[in-house]
C-alpha positions as a printed Julia matrix, in Angstrom:
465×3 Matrix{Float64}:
 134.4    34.15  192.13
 131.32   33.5   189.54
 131.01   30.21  188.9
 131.01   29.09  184.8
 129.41   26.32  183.79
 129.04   24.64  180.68
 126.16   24.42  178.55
 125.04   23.24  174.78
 122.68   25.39  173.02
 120.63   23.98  169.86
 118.87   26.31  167.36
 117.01   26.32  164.23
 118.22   29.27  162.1
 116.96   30.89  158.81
 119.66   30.82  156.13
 120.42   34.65  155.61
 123.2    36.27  155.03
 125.66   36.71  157.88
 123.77   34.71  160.28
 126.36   32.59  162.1
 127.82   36.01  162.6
 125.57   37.46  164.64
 124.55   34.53  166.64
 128.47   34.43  167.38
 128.46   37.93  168.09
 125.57   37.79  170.71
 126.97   34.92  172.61
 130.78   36.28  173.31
 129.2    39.85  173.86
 127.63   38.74  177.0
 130.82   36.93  177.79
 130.51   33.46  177.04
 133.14   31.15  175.43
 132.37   29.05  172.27
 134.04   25.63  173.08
 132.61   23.39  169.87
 130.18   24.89  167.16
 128.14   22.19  164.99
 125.83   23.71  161.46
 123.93   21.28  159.74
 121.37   22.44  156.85
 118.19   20.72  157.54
 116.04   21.85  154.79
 116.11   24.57  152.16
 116.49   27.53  153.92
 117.05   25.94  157.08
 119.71   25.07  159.35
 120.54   23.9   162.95
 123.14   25.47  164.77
 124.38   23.41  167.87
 126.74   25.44  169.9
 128.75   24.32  173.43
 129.49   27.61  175.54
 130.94   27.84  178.54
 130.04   31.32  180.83
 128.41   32.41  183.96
 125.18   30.74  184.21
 123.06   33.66  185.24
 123.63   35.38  182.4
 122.11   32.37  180.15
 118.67   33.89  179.9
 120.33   36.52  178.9
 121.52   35.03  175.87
 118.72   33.48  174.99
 116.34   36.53  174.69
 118.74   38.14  172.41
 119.37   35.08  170.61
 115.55   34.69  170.28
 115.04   38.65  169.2
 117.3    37.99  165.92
 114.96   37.31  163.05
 117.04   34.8   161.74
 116.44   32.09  164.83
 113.03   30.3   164.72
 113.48   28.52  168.06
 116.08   28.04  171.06
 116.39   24.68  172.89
 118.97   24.45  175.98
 120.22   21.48  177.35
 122.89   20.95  181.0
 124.34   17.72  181.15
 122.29   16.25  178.42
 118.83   17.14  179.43
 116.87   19.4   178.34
 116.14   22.48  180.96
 114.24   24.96  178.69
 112.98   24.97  175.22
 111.24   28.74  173.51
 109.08   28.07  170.84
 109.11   30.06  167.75
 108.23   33.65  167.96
 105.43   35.48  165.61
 108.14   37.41  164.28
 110.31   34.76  163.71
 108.03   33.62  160.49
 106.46   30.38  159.72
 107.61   27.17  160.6
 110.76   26.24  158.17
 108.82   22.78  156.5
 105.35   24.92  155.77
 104.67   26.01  152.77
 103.6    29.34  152.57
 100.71   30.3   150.64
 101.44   30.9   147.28
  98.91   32.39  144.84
  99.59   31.96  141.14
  99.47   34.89  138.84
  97.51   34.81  135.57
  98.69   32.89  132.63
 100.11   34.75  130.11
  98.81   34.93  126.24
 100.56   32.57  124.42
 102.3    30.87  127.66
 102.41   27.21  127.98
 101.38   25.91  131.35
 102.86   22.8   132.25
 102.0    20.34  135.45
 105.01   18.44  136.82
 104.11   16.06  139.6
 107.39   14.01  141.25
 106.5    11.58  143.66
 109.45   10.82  146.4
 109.57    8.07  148.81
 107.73   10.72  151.81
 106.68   13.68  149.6
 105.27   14.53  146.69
 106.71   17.19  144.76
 105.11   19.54  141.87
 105.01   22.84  139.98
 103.08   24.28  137.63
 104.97   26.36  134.59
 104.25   29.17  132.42
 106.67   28.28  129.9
 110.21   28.06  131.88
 109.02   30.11  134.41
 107.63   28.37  137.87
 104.55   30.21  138.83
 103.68   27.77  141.82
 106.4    25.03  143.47
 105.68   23.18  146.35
 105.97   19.99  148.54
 103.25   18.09  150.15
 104.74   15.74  153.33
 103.34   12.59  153.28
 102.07   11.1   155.96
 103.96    7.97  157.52
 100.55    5.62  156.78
 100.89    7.03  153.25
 104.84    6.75  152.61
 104.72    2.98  153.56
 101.66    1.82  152.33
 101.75   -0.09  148.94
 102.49    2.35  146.01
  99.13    2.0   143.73
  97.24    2.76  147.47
  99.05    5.63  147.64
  97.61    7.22  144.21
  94.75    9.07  145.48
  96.24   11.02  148.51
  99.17   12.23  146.37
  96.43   13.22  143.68
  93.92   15.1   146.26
  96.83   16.87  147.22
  98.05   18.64  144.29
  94.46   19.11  143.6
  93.85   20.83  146.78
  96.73   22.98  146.25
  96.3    24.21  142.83
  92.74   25.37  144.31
  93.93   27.45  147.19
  96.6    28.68  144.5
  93.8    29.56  142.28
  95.29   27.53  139.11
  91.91   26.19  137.13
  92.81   22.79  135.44
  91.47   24.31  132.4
  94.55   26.38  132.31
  96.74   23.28  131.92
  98.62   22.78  128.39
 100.41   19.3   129.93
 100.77   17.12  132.64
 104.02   15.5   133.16
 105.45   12.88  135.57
 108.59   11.03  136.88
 108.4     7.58  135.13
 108.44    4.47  136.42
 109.52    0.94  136.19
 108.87    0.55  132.0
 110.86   -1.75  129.93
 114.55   -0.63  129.02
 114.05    2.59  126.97
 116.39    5.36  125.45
 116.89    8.94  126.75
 113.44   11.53  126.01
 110.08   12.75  126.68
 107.36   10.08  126.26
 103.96   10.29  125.63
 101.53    8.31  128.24
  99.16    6.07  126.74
  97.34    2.66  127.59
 100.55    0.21  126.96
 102.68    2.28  129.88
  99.88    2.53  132.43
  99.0    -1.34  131.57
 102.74   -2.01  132.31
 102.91    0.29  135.49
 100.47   -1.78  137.12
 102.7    -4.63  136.88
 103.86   -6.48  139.86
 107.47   -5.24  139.6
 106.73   -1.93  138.45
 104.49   -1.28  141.58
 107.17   -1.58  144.3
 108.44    2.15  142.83
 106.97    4.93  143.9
 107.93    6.53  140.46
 105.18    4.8   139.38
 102.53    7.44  140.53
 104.43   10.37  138.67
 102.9     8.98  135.18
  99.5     7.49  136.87
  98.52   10.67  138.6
  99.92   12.33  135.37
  97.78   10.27  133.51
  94.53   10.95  135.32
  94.66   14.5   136.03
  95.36   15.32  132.11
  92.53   12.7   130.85
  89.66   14.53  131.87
  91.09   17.97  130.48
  91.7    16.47  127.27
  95.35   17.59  127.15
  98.46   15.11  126.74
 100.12   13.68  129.98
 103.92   12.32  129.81
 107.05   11.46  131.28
 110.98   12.48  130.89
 113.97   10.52  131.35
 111.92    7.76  132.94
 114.29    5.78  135.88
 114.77    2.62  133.44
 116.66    4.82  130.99
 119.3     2.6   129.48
 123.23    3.01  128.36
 125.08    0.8   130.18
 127.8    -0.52  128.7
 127.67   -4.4   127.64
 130.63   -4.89  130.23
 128.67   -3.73  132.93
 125.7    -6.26  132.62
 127.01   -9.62  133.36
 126.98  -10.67  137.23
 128.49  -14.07  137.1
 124.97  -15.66  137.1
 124.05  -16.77  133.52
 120.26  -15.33  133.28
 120.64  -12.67  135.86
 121.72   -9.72  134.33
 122.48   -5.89  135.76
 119.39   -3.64  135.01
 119.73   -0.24  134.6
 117.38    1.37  136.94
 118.67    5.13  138.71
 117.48    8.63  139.31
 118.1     9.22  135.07
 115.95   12.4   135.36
 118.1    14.17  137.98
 121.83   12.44  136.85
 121.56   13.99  133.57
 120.26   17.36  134.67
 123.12   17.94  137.18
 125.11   16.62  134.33
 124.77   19.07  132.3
 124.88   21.81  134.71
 128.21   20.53  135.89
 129.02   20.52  132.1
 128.26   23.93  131.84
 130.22   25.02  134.68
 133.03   23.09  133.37
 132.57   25.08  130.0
 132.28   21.82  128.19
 128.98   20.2   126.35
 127.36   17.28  128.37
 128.4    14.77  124.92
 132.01   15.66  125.65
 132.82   15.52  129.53
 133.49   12.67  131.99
 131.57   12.87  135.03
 130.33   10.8   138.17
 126.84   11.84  139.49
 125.67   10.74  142.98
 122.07   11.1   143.54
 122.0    10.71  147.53
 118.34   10.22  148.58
 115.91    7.47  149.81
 117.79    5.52  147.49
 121.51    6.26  146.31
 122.79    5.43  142.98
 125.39    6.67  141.73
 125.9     6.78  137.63
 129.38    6.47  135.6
 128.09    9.33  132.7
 131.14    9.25  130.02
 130.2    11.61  126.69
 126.55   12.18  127.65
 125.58    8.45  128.4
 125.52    6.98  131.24
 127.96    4.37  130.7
 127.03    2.15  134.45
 125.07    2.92  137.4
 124.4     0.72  140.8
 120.45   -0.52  140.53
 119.68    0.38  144.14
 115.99   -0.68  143.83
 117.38   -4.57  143.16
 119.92   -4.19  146.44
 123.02   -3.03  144.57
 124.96   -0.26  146.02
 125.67    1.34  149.29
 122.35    0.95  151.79
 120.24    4.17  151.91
 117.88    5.83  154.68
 115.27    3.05  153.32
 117.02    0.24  151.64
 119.55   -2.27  152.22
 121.68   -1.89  149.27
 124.61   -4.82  149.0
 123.77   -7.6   150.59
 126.18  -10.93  151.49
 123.9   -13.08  149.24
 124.51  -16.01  151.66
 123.31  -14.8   154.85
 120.07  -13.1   152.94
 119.31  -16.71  150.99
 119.62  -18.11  154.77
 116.67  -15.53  155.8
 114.94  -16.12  152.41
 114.63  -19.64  153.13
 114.13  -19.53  156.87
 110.14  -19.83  156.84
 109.94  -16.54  159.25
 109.49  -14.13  156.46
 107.26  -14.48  153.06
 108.37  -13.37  149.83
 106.63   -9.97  150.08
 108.29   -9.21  153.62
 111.75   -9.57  152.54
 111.37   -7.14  149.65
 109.56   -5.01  151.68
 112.95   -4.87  153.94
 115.28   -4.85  150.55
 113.67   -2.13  149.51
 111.69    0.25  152.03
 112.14   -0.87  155.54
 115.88   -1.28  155.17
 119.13    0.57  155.64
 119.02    3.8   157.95
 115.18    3.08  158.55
 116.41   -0.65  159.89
 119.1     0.31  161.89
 117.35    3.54  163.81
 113.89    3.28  163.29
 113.55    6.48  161.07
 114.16    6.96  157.35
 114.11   10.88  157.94
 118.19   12.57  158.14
 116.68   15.33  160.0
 115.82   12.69  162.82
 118.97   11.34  162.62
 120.8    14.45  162.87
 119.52   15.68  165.87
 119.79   12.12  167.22
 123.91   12.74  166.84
 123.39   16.34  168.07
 121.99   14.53  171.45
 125.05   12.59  171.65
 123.88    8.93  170.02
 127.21    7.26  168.96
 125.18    4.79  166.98
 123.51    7.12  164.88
 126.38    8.79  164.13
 128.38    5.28  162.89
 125.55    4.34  161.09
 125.4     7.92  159.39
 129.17    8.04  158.56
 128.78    4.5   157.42
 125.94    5.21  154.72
 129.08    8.26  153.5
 131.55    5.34  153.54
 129.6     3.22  151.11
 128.8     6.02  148.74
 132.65    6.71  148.78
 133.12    3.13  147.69
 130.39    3.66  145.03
 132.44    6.74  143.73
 135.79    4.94  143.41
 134.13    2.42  141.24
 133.07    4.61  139.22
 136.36    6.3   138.53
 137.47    2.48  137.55
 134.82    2.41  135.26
 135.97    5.74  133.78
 139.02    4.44  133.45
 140.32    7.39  136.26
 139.51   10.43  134.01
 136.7    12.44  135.51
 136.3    15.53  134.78
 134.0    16.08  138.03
 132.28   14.36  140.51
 128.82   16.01  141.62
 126.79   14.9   144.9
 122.83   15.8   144.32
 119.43   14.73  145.87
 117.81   15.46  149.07
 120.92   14.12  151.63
 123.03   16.51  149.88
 121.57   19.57  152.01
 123.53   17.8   154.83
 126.79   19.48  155.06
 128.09   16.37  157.37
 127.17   13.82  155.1
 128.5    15.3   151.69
 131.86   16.18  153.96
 132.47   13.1   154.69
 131.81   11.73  151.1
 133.75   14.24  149.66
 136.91   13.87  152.6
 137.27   10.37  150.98
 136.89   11.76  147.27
 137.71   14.92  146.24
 141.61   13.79  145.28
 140.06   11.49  142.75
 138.19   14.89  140.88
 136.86   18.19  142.12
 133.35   17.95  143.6
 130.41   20.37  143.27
 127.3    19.71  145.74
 124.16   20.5   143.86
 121.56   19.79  147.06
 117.86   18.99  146.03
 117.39   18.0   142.66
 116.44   19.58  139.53
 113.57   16.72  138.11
 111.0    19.04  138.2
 112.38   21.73  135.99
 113.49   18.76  134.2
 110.26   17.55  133.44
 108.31   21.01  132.54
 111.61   21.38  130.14
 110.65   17.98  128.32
 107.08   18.44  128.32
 107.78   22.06  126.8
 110.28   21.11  123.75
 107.39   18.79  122.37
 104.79   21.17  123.09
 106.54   23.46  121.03
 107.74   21.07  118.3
 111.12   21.11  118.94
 111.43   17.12  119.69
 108.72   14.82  118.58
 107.03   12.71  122.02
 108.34    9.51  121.74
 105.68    6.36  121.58
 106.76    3.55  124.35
 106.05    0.16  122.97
């Protein structure tokens, strides 16, 4: 009698249509048994597929040519009993690797077209686009490297810049083409919703002590230098200081230390109003909670287009994220404050950029983590589902703060691509208000959109003082 053994099979797949369909189809057409089947979205585009089968072991190799022959899988790994026993490597056909970018040339600017630059630094990538009115002619993301992602944030200015410069080059965009530069904001004073213009009071106030722990920061400085020389204007949208919190939500029980308002503002209020839409409401007249799940988390109470209260996750508020600690016990942390083994800058450095996920496994990166629960690490998995717990926590408080009427709740930023993680938000959830999953995030459009309405005089560029 043939002997059938057991084995777990990890993939990365292309997301086209009807692929978990034929990689099903292959495996039980050569008679193997699917015991447990695990899909995880790892990027755009891009998922991994961990399946347990159980069949007669000579036909494995089998499997995995056929496997490897559908253009949808980029690369096979095997493992028996844990270890790996064979690992194919992507084939030509297969396409590039699912993280490159793939050369993009940019087509010629159209008479009359506005060309805008957005540039949206992240916490281990830069993101940016350039726009021919609402139309992106050239969107990419440059990885940055781990020196580069934890060095301090001003350091970080020219790599980011040299970059996008690079890559506008090879896509053969001339700066000369360029109507605007625009860029995430950072850590300004406490200003209302719009676009703003850059000028010499923000940049003097970027370079601040406080404002340069934000990596924000370098979305209006490399703004700022790339549109100088061209003569053109340079500014930023929805900047993440943007301030409506309600009076209530200020106060912490410490006279002179009050709640700042400090969140994703860019993203919350463009997933906003798309959820609005959906809803067939405006933004001014719906009730919504917006999670923006990335290397921080905050999530933002919006009630009739303002965002009413939001967690400060740069300041340690909130549930801990795949680089900061969030919540503290304030007890224990003033015992570590005042222990003499760490100096001021060390234990802000672990508050906010060597905390949370990054403290507990070594690695801010999800995808890591991932396939560190796909190889059977209990710990990664607890502290996974635990980062989902907190955010669930996050949520309810929010629906307290609306006072339970939410219209929806929405779950947005770079996490959200993980089907595991937004399930297990949205298991806890989704009785208190339907939820939509919007992965990514929209700040780039967003920020072409505000440059565009002042280009074209529909909103005047507001002056920061």
């Amino acid at each position: 009698m043939e002997q059938r053994k057991t084995e777990r099979v990890e993939m990365v797949t292309l997301n086209r249509p009807g692929v978990l369909g034929r990689v099903v189809g292959h495996i039980r057409r050569e008679g193997w048994n699917i015991i447990r089947l695990e899909a995880d979205e790892i990027a755009p585009g891009t998922s991994r597929m961990v399946i347990h089968i159980e069949g007669a072991h000579t036909k494995l190799a089998q499997v995995l040519d056929r496997l490897l022959g559908l253009d949808c899988v980029v690369s096979i790994q095997m493992t028996q009993n844990g270890v790996p026993v064979e690992r194919l490597r992507p084939r030509e056909t297969a396409g590039p690797a699912p993280e490159a970018d793939a050369p993009q040339k940019a087509p010629p600017k159209p008479a009359g077209a506005k060309r805008v630059l957005a540039v949206n630094p992240g916490s281990s990538s830069t993101k940016f686009a350039v726009y021919d009115d609402e139309t992106p002619v050239l969107s990419q993301t440059l990885q940055e490297s781990e020196a580069t992602a934890l060095g301090p944030v001003l350091g970080q200015k020219e790599a980011r810049r040299d970059g996008i410069l690079a890559r506008l080059a090879a896509a053969g965009i001339p700066l000369s083409s360029l109507d605007a530069v625009v860029g995430r904001g950072g850590l300004l004073k406490p200003i209302e919703s719009g676009t703003y213009l850059i000028g010499r009071r923000m940049l003097e106030d970027l370079q601040t002590a406080a404002a340069a722990i934000h990596v924000s920061t370098l979305g209006a400085v490399i703004a700022a230098e790339i549109a100088q020389g061209l003569g053109i204007p340079a500014f930023v949208v929805d900047p993440v200081v943007v301030d409506e919190m309600d009076p209530n939500a200020k106060l912490t029980g410490m006279p002179g230390v009050e709640r700042s308002s400090v969140f994703h503002a860019l993203n919350q209020k463009a997933v906003a109003r798309r959820v609005s839409a959906a809803l067939g409401k405006p933004y001014e007249n719906a009730r919504l909670i917006v999670a923006h799940l990335g290397g921080g988390i905050t999530v933002g109470a919006h009630r009739y287009g303002r965002v009413i209260d939001v967690n400060d996750a740069l300041s340690g508020e909130g549930p801990f994220t795949p680089e900061r600690a969030g919540g503290i016990p304030a007890l224990p942390l003033i015992g570590m404050c005042f222990s003499g083994e760490y100096t001021e800058h060390e234990m802000v450095e672990k508050v906010t950029r060597l905390g949370g996920v990054r403290a507990y496994l070594g690695t801010g990166d999800l995808r890591v983590v991932q396939k560190m629960i796909y190889d059977g690490d209990e710990f990664a998995a607890l502290v996974l589902d635990s980062m989902a717990y907190q955010v669930s926590k996050e949520i309810g408080a929010m629906t307290a703060v609306l006072e339970g009427l939410v219209d929806a709740i929405a779950l947005t930023g770079g996490l959200a691509h993980s089907t595991r993680f937004t399930g297990a938000i949205k298991q806890r959830v989704d009785k208190l208000a339907p939820v939509h999953v919007f992965p990514g995030e929209d700040e780039l459009t967003a920020l072409s959109g505000g440059a565009l309405r002042v280009l074209r005089g529909v909103e005047a560029a507001a002056a920061y003082n």
